[in-house]
C-alpha positions as CSV (number, residue, x, y, z in Angstrom):
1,X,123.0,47.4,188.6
2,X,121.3,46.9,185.1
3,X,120.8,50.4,183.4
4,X,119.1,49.1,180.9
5,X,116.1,47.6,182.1
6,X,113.5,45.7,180.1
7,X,110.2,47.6,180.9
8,X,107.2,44.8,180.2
9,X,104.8,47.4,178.2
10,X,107.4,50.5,177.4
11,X,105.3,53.6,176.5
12,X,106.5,54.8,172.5
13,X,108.6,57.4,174.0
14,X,110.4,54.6,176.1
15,X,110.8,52.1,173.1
16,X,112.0,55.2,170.7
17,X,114.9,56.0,173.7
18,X,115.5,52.5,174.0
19,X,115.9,51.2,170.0
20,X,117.9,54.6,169.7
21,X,120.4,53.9,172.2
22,X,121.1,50.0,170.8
23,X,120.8,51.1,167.2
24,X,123.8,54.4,167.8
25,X,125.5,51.7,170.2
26,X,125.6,49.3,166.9
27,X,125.4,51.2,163.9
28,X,126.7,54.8,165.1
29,X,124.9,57.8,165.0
30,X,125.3,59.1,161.6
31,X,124.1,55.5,159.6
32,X,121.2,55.4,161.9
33,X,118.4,56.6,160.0
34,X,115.5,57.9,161.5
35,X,113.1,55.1,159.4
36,X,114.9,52.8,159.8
37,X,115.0,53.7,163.4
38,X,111.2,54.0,163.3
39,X,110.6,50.8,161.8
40,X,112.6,48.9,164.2
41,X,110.9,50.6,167.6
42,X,107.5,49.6,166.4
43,X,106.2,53.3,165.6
44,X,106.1,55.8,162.7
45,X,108.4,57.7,161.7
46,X,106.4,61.1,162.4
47,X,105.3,59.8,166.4
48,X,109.7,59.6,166.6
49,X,109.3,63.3,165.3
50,X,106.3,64.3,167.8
51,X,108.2,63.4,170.8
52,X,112.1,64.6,169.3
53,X,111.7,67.1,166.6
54,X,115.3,65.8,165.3
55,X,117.7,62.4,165.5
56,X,119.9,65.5,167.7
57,X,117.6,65.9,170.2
58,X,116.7,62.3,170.6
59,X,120.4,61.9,171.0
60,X,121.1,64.3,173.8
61,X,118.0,63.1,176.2
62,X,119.7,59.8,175.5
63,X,122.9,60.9,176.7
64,X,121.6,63.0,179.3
65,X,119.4,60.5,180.9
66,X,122.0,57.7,180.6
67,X,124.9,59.8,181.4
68,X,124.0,61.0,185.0
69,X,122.4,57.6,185.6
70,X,126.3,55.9,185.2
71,X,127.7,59.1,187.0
72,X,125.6,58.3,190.0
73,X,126.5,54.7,189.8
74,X,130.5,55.4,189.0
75,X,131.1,57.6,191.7
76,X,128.6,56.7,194.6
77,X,130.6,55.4,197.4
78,X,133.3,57.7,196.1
79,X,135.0,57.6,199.6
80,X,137.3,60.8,200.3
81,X,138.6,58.3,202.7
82,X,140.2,55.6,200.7
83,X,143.5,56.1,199.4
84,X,144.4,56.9,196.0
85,X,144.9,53.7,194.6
86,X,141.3,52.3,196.3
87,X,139.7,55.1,195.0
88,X,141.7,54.8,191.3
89,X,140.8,51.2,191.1
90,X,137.2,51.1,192.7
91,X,136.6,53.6,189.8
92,X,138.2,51.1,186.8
93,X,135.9,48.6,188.6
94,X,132.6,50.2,188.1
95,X,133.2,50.8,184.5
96,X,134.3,47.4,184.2
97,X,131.0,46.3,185.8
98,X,128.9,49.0,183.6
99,X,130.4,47.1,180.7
100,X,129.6,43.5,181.7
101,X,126.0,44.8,182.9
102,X,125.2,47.0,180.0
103,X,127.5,46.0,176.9
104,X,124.8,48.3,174.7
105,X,125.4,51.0,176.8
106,X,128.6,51.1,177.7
107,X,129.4,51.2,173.7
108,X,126.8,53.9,173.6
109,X,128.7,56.3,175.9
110,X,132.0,55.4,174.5
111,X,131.1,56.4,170.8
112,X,133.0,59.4,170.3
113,X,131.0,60.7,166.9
114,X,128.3,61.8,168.5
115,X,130.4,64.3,170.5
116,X,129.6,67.2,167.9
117,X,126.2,66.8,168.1
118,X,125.7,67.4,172.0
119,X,123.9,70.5,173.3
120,X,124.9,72.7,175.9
121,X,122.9,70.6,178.9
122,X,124.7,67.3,177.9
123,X,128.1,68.8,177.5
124,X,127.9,70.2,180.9
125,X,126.7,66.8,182.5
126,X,130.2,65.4,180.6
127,X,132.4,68.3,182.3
128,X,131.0,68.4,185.7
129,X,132.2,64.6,186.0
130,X,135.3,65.4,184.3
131,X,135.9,68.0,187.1
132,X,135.3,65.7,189.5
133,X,137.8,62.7,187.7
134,X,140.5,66.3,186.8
135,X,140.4,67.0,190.6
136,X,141.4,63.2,191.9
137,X,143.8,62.9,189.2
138,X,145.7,66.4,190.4
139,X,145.1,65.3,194.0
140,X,146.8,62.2,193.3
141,X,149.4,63.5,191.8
142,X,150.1,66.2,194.8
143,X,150.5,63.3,196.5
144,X,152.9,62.0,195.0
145,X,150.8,58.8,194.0
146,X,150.2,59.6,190.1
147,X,152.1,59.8,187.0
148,X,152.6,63.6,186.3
149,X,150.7,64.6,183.3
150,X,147.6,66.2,182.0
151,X,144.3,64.2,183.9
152,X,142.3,64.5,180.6
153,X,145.2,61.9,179.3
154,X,145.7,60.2,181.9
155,X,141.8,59.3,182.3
156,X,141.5,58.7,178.6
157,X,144.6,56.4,178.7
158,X,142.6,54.3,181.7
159,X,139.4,54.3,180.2
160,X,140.8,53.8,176.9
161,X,142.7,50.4,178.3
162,X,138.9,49.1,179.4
163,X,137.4,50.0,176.6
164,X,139.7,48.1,174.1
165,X,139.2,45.0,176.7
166,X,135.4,45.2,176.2
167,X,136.2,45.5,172.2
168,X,137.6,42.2,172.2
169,X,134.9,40.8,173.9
170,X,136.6,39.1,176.4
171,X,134.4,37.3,178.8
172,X,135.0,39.5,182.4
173,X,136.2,36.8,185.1
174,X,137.5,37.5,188.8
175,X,141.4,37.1,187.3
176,X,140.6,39.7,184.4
177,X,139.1,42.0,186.0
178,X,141.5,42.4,188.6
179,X,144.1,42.1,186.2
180,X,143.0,44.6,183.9
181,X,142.4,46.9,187.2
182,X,146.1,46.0,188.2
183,X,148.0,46.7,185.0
184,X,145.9,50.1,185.3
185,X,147.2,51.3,187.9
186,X,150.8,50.1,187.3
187,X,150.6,52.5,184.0
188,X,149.4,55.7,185.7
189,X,150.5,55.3,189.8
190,X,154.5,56.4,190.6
191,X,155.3,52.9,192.6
């Protein structure tokens, strides 16, 4: 599934949400001036301010829209079914596949410095998937299947591991993927 989708005639709107999201995914958020910003998406710097009224609010529909979009994606098939480690690493595998599919995005959502600038409606979209990833983490470790520890670690550790894979830009294979999955599990599962 490609996220990211090149649109043949994006309206302004789309190619301002669009040059945002590669430009914070490159650059960051704070050296990402709005001109600069402008210039590159093809517009003026006051249509960017007719549509987003600041760089905050263009950053949170980002997030928001992008956000659910890989929360849908991350947890669909989400079988209550499976065991813990199917579940654990079916999850590892669809961020590994967000981040061969969508390398701009998946840097985009991993950027950490535009955490104070979220509002209310994009923080909430971030917890209510947390809740869900808390809750298979505790279940998981009632089980008796999961390292004992707080789940906000333990997900961050996980995530974390991927994340510094994709950093080295390390071409995804077969035999890395499921090795990276693999040594995942070995660090957080009690066999």
């Amino acid at each position: 599934m490609k996220f990211l989708k090149e649109i043949p005639s994006p309206s302004k709107k789309e190619q301002i949400i669009l040059t945002a999201m590669n430009l914070f995914s490159e650059q960051g958020f704070d050296a990402t001036p709005m001109p600069k910003l402008a210039e590159i998406a093809g517009v003026g710097t006051g249509t960017i301010y007719r549509y987003f009224p600041s760089k905050e609010i263009l950053l949170n529909e980002i997030y928001r829209l992008y956000k659910l979009k890989v929360e849908e994606y991350v947890l669909a098939d989400f079988d209550k079914n499976k065991s813990v480690e199917k579940k654990f690493k079916y999850l590892c595998n669809r961020w590994i596949d967000i981040s061969i599919q969508d390398p701009k995005l998946f840097s985009f959502l991993e950027l950490q410095n535009y955490f104070p600038y979220l509002d209310e409606d994009s923080l909430r979209i971030e917890e209510n998937f947390m809740k869900v990833i808390v809750k298979f983490i505790k279940d998981g470790q009632k089980e008796n299947k999961l390292v004992n520890g707080d789940p906000i670690l333990i997900f961050g550790m996980v995530t974390g591991a991927i994340t510094k894979v994709f950093k080295t830009k390390l071409i995804w294979t077969e035999i890395s993927i499921k090795s990276c999955v693999d040594l995942c599990w070995k660090m957080v599962s009690k066999n």
